[in-house]
PAGU-609777 format. One record per residue (C-alpha): x, y, z; residue in one letter. Coordinates in Angstrom, 3 decimals, always signed. Example, Ala and Ser with C-alpha at 12.3 -4.5 7.8 and 13.67 -1.06 7.14 Angstrom:
% PAGU-609777
((+12.300,-4.500,+7.800),A),
((+13.670,-1.060,+7.140),S),
This chain:
% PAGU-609777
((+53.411,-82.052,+180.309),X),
((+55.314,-83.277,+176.886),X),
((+51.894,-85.054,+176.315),X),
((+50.190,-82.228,+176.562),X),
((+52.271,-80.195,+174.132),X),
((+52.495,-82.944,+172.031),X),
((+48.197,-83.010,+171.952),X),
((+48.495,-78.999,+171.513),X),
((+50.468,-78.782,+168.443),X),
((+48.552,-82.002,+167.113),X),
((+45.787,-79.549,+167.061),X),
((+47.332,-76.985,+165.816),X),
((+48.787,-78.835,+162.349),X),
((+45.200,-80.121,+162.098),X),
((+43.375,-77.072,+162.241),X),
((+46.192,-75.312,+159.526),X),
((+46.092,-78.443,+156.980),X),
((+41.882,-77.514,+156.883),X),
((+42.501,-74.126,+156.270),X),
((+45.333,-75.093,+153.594),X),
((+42.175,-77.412,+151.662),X),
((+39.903,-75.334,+151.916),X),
((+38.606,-73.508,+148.737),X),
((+35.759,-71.187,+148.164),X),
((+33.082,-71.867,+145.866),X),
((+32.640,-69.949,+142.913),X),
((+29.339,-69.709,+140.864),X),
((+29.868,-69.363,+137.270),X),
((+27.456,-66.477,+135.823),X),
((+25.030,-67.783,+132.962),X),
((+22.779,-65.723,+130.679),X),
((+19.290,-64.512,+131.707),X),
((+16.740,-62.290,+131.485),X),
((+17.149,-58.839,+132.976),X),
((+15.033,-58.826,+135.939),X),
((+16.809,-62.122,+136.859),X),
((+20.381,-60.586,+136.414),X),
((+19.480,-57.361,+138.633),X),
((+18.282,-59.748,+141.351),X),
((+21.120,-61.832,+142.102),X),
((+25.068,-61.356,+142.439),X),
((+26.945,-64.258,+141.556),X),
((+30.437,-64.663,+143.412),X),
((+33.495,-65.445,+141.517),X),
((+36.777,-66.200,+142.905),X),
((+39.519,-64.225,+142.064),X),
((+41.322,-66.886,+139.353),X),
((+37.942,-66.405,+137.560),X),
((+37.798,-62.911,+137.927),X),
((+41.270,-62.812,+135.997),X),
((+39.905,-64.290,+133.066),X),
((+36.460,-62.018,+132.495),X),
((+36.504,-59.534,+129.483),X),
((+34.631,-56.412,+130.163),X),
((+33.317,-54.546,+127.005),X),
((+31.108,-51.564,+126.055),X),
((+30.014,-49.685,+122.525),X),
((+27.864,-47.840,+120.412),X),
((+27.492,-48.362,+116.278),X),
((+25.272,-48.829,+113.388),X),
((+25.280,-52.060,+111.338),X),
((+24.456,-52.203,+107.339),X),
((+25.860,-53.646,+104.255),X),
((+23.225,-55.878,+103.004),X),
((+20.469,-54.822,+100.790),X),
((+17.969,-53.249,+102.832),X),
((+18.184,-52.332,+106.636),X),
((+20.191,-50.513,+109.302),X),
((+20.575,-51.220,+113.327),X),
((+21.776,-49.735,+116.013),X),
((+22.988,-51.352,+118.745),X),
((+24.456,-50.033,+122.621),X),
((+25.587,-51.502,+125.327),X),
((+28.081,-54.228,+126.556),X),
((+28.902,-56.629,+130.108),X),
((+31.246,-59.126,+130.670),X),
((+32.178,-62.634,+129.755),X),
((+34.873,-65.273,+129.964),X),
((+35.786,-66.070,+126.860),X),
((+36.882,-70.016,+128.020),X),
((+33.302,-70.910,+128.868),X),
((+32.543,-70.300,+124.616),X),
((+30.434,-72.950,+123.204),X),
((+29.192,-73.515,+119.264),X),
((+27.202,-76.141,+120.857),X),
((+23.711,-75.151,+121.203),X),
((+22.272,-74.719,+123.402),X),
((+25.383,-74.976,+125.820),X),
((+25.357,-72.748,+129.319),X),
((+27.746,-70.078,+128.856),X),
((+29.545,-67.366,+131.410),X),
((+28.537,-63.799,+129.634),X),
((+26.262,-61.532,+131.057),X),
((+25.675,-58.911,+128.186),X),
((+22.377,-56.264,+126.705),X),
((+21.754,-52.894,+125.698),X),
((+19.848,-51.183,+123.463),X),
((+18.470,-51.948,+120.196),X),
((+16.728,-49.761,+117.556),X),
((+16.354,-50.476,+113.265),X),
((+16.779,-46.947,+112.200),X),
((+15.994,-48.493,+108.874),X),
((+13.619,-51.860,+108.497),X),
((+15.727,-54.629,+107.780),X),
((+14.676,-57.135,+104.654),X),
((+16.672,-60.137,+105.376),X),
((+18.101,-62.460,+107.803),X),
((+16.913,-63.418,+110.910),X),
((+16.137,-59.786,+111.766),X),
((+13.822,-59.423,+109.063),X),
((+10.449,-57.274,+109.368),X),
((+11.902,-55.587,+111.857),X),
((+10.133,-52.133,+110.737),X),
((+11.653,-48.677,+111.052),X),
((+11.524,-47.515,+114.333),X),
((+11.128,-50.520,+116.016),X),
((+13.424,-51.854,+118.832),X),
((+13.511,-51.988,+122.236),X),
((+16.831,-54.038,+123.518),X),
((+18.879,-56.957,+123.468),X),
((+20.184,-59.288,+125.325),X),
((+22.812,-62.288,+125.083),X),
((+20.746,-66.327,+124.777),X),
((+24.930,-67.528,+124.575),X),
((+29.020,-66.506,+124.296),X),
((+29.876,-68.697,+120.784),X),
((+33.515,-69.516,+120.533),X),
((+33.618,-68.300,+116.685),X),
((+30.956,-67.537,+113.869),X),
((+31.575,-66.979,+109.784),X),
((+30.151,-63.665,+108.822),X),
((+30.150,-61.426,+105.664),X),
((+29.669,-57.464,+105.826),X),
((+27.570,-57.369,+102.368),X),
((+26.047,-60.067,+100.147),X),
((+28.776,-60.282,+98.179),X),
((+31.727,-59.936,+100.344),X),
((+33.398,-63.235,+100.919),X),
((+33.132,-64.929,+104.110),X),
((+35.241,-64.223,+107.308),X),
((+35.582,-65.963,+110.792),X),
((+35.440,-64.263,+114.125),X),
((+36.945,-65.796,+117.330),X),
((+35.885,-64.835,+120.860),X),
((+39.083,-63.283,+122.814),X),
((+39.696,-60.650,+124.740),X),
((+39.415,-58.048,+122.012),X),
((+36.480,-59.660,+120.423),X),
((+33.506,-61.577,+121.113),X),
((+31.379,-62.989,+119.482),X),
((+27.347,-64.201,+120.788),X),
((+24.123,-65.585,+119.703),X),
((+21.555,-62.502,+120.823),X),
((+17.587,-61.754,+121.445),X),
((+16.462,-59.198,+120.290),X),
((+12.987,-57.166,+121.172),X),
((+10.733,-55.058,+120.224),X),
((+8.038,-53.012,+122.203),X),
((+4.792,-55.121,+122.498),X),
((+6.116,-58.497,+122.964),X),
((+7.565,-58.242,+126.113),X),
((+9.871,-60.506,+127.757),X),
((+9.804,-63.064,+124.348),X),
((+12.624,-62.300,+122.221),X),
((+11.461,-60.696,+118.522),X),
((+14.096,-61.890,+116.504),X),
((+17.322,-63.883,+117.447),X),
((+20.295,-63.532,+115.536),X),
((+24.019,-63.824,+116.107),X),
((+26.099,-60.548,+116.656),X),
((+30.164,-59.299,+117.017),X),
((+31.407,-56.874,+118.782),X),
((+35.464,-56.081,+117.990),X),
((+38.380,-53.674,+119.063),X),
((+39.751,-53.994,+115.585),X),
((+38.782,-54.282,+112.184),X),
((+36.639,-57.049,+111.407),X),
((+37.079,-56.572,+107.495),X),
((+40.263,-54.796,+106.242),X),
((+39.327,-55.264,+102.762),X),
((+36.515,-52.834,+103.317),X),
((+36.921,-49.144,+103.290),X),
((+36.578,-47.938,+106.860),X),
((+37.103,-49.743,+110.345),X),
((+34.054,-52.651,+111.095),X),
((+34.170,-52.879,+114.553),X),
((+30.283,-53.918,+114.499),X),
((+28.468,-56.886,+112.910),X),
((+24.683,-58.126,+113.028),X),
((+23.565,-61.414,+111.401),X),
((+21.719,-60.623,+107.527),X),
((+22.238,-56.481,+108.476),X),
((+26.138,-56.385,+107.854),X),
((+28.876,-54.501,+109.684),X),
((+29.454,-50.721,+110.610),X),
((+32.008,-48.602,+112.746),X),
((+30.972,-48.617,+116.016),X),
((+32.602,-46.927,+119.566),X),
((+34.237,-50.165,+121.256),X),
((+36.296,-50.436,+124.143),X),
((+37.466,-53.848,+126.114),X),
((+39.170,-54.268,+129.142),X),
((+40.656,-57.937,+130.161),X),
C-alpha cells in the first residue's frame, strides 16, 4: 500500500514540475503588407503585451520649401524590438492614410504631385532618427518610447499598387518635437517638415 502511495504522489510532483516549465510560445509581430496583416493574428504572451505602445493621429506636415502631406492613422509597436540597422525585422504593425495636399519638391517624397496619395504603411520601428522642421532649422533627434515613435515608411500612390511610391522616414509624437518653433510639432515627414497633428498613445 505505502508503495503505492509512494508511486501516486511520484506522479503527481512529475506531472506539476511540467506544468511549472512549461511556457507558451509567443510570435513576435513583424511589418507587412496589408492583405498579409488582415490574414493572420499573431499571439503574444502577456509580458509582451505589457510592453506594446498603441498610437493613433491625424496632421499635416510642411516646413520645407515646397510641399504639404497629410497623414492618418496609427497601430502598435514595441518600442524594444527598434533597430537603426537596416534592414533589421522589427515588432510594429502601423498604416493609414496618405494624401500631398500640396506636391512636395524635395526629399525622398519628391514628385509626389498634388492630389496624389493613397496610404502608408511601416517597412521598420527605428530606435531614433535626426530631423529638422525647415531647411534651416538646426537638427534634432527623436527616440522611439512610449510617447513617440519613430519609423522608416512606404508610401503609395494610386496606380502602382502594392510597390511602395516613395519611402521616407516619419515621427509621430505626444509632445512637441521642436519647442523653438512657434506652435506644437507633434508630426514630422522626411524633406516635407513638421506640423500639429491630433496624437494620442496608450502604453
Amino acid at each position: 500500500m505505502k508503495q503505492h502511495i509512494a508511486r501516486a504522489l511520484l506522479v503527481a510532483i512529475t506531472v506539476v514540475t511540467a506544468c511549472g516549465d512549461y511556457k507558451s510560445p509567443t510570435t513576435p509581430y513583424t511589418s507587412t503588407t496589408a492583405a498579409q496583416d488582415s490574414a493572420r493574428a499573431p499571439a503574444y504572451s502577456a509580458a509582451h503585451n505589457a510592453r506594446r505602445v498603441a498610437f493613433g493621429f491625424n496632421g499635416t506636415a510642411s516646413g520645407f520649401p515646397i510641399g504639404a502631406v497629410f497623414l492618418s492613422g496609427g497601430g502598435s509597436f514595441d518600442p524594444s524590438s527598434a533597430s537603426n540597422t537596416i534592414p533589421t525585422e522589427t515588432d510594429v504593425h502601423s498604416g493609414g492614410g496618405f494624401s500631398c495636399i500640396d506636391g512636395v519638391g524635395q526629399g525622398p517624397l519628391n514628385h509626389c504631385l498634388t492630389g496624389e496619395g493613397v496610404r502608408w504603411d511601416t517597412a521598420q520601428l527605428l530606435a531614433s532618427a535626426p530631423f529638422k522642421c525647415t531647411a534651416t532649422d538646426a537638427v534634432k533627434t527623436a527616440v522611439t518610447g512610449p510617447g513617440r515613435v519613430v519609423l522608416q515608411a512606404d508610401f503609395y500612390r494610386a496606380g502602382d499598387g502594392n510597390e511602395e511610391s516613395f519611402r521616407a522616414q516619419m515621427i509621430v509624437s505626444e509632445t512637441d518635437l521642436a519647442p523653438n518653433i512657434p506652435g506644437e510639432q507633434t508630426l514630422w515627414i522626411q524633406g516635407v517638415g513638421c506640423g500639429t497633428a491630433k496624437v494620442n498613445f496608450n502604453g
